[in-house]
LUMBATOR-335516 format. One record per residue (C-alpha): residue number from 1; z, x, y. Coordinates in Angstrom, 1 decimal, padded with zeros to 4 digits. Layout:
BEGIN
    n       w       u       v
  NUM       Z       X       Y
...
***
This chain:
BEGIN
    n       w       u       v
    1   006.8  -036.2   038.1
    2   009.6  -036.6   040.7
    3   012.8  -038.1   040.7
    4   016.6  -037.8   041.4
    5   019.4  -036.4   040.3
    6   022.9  -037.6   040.7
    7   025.5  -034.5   041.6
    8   028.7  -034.4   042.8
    9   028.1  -034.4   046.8
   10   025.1  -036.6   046.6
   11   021.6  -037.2   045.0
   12   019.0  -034.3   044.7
   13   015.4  -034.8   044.2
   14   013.2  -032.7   041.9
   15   010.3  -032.4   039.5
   16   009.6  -031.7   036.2
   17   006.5  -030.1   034.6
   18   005.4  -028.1   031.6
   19   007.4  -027.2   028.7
   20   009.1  -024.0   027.5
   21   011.8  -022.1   028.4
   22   013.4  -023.3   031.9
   23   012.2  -021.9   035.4
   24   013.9  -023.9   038.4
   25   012.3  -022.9   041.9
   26   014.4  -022.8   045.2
   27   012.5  -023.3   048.0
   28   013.5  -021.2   051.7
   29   014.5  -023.5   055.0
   30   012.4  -025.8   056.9
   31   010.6  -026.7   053.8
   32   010.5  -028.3   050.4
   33   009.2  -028.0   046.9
   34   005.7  -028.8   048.2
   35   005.6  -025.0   049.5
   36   005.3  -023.9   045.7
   37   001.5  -026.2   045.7
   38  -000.3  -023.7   044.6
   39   002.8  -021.8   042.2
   40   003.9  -024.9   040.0
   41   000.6  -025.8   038.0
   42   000.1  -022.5   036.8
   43   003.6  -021.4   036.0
   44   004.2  -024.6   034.2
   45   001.2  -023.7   031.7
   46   004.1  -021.3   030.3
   47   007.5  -022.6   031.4
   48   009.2  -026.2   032.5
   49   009.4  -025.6   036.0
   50   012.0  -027.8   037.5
   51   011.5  -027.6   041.4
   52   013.9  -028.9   043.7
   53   014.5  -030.3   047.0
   54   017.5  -028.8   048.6
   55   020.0  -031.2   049.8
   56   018.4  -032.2   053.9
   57   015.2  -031.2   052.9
   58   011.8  -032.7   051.5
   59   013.0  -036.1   049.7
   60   016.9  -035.1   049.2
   61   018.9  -036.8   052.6
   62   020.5  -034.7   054.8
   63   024.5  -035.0   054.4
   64   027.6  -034.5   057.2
   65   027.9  -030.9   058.0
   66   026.3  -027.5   058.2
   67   023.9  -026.5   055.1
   68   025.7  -023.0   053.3
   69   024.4  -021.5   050.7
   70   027.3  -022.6   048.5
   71   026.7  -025.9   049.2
   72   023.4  -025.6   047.9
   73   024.2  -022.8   045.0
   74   026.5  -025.9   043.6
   75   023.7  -028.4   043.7
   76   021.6  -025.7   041.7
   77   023.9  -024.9   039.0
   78   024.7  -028.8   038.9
   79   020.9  -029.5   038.4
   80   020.4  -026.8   035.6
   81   023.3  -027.8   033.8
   82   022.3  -031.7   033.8
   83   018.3  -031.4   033.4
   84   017.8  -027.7   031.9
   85   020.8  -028.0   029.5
   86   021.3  -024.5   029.6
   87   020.4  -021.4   031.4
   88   017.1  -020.9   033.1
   89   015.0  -018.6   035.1
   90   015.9  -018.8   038.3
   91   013.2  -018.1   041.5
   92   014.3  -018.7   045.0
   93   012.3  -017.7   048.3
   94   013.6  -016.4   051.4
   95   016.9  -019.0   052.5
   96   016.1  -020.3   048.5
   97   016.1  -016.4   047.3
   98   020.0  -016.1   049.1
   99   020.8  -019.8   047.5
  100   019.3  -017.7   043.6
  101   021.5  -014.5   044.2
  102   024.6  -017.2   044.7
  103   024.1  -019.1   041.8
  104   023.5  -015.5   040.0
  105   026.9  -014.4   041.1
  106   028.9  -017.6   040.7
  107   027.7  -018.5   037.7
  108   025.9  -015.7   035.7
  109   026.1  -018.0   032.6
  110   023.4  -020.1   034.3
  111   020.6  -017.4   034.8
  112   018.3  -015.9   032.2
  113   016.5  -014.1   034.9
  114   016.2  -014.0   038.3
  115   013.8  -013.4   041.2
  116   014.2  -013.1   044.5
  117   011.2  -013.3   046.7
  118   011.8  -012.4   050.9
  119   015.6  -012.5   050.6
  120   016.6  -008.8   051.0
  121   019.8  -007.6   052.1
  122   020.5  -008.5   055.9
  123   022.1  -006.0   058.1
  124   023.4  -007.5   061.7
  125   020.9  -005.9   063.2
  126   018.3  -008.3   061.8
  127   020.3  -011.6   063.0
  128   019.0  -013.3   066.2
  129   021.0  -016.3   067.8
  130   019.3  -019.5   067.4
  131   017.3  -020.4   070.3
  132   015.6  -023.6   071.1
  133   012.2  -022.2   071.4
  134   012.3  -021.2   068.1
  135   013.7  -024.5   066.6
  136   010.8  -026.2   069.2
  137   008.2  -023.8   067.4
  138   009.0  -024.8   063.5
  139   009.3  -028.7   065.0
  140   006.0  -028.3   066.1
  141   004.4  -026.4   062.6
  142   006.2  -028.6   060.3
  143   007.9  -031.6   061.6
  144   004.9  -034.2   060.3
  145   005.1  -032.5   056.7
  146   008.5  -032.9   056.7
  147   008.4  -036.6   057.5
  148   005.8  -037.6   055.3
  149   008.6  -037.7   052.5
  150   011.8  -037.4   053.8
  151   014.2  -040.2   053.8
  152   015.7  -039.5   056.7
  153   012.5  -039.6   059.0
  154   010.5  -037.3   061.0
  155   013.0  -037.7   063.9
  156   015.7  -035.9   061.9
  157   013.9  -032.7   061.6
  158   015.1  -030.8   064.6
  159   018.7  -031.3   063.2
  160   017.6  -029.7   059.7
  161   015.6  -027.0   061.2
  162   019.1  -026.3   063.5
  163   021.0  -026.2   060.6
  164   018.5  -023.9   059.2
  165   018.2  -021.5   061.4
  166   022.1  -021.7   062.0
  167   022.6  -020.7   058.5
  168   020.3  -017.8   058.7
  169   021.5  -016.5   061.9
  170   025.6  -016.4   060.2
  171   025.0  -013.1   059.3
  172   024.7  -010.7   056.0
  173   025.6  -013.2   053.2
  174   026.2  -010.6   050.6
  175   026.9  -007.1   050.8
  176   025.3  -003.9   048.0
  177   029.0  -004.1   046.6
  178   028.6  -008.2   046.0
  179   025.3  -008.0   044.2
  180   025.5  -005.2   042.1
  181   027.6  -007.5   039.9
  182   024.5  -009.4   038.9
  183   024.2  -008.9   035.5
  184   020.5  -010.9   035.0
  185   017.3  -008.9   034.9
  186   015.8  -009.1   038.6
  187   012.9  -009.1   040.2
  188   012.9  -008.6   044.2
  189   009.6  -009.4   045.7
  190   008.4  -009.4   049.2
  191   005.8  -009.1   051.0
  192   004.5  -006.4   053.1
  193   004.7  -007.9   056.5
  194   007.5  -010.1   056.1
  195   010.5  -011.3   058.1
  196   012.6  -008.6   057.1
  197   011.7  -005.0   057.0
  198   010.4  -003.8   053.8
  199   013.6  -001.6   053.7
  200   016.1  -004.6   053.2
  201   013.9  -005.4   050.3
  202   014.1  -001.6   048.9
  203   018.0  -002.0   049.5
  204   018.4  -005.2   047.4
  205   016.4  -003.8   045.0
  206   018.7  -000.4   044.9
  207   021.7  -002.2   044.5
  208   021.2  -004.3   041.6
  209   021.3  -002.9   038.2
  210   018.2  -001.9   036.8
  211   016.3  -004.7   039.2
  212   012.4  -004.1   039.4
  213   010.6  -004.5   043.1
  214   006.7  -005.6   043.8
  215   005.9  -005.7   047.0
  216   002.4  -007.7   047.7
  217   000.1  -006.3   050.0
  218  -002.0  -008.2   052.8
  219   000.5  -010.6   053.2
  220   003.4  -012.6   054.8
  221   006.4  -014.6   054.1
  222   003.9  -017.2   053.2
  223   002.9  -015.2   050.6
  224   003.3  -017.8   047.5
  225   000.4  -019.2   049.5
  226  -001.8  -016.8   051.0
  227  -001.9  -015.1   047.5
  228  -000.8  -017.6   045.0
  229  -003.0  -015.8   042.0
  230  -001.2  -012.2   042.7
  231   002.2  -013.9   042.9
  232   001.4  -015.9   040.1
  233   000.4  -013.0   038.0
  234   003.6  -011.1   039.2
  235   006.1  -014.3   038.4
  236   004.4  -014.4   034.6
  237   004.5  -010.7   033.6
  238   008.1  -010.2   034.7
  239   009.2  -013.8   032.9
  240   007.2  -014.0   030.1
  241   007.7  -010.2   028.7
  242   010.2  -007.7   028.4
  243   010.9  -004.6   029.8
  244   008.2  -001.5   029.2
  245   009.9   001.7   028.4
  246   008.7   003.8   031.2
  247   007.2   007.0   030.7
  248   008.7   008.9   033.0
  249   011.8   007.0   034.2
  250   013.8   008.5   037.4
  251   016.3   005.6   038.5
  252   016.5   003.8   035.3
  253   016.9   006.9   033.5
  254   019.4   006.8   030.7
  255   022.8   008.5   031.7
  256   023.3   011.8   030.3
  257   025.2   012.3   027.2
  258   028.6   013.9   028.1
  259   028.5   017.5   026.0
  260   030.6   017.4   023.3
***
């Protein structure tokens, strides 16, 4: 069941389900918690998934000024803190994935672990200006969703998809250097026609410690929806179990002992 959340810079929606250990879900831009539809039920038959609606998107009310992912990495550590009490499990796809590795950075205390699904490392050559076409394009796809629950009405859309795609197109957020001072076990998952080429993905997963990588195959960004029952499996295994000592272990072999 939904309802709000009173932060510092304004109210946030989100919802509640299952019990067990905390798992709060960041969704990516032009959408809302709704995207996780088919993710939520079964997670939550393990985990109390806590799924939010970033702040100008679904039922949280746009504010004044440009979305960053600070902005929204606040309002995430804000939410765990009053509703999970404590660290949780933190999964965050594509602009939600960025929003998970800033919350991981700026406050490590926060994250048991973390997953980041279609948010690899950008490189400049990946960034495209914002064009009206495009913003025209996701108006078009997802403008009446949007304003079936947003306060803010279905005639504010175009300025959240601007702000969006603004945000995206700022450039590499974080750099190998920044994330390899994530401490939580990761998970970077993609999918194998995504929006990024699969190599930002391998690069994420290269620079974070000990991080594990699944790419899905036969699918696209949307893939928390074209195969909810693969992902589904994926999220579970990585969250609800430990680490298997590999048998043959190349990266995350142990360092050599230095010879006495």
């Amino acid at each position: 069941m939904g309802t709000y959340a009173e932060l510092t810079h304004g109210n946030v929606w989100y919802e509640d389900q299952g019990t067990g250990e905390p798992m709060v879900l960041i969704h990516g831009g032009a959408v809302d918690s709704r995207f996780f539809v088919h993710n939520i039920g079964p997670l939550a038959e393990r985990f109390r998934v806590i799924a939010i609606d970033l702040w100008g998107h679904g039922r949280t009310a746009d504010r004044e000024g440009p979305f960053t992912l600070e902005s929204f990495a606040t309002d995430v550590a804000e939410l765990i803190e009053a509703v999970a009490g404590g660290p949780a499990h933190i999964v965050g796809h594509s602009i939600g994935a960025e929003v998970a590795l800033a919350v991981a950075l700026q406050r490590p205390d926060l994250v048991r672990r973390l997953v980041n699904i279609s948010g690899g490392l950008n490189q400049p050559s990946d960034i495209t200006p914002v064009v009206d076409e495009q913003i025209a394009g996701a108006v078009a796809f997802l403008g009446a969703t949007y304003g079936e629950v947003s306060p803010d009405g279905e005639e504010h859309f175009p300025v959240v998809v601007r702000k969006d795609f603004a945000l995206s197109a700022a450039g590499p957020a974080f750099t190998a250097d920044d994330v390899a001072a994530i401490t939580a076990r990761t998970l970077v998952m993609a999918a194998d026609d995504d929006l990024l080429p699969i190599e930002r993905f391998a690069d994420l997963y290269r620079a974070i410690p000990d991080a594990e990588l699944s790419i899905v195959p036969g699918t696209s960004h949307f893939l928390l929806q074209e195969k909810p029952e693969a992902c589904n499996a994926i999220l579970l295994e990585f969250l609800s179990r430990d680490a298997v000592p590999t048998v043959a272990p190349i990266r995350r072999a142990p360092a050599a002992a230095d010879d006495e």
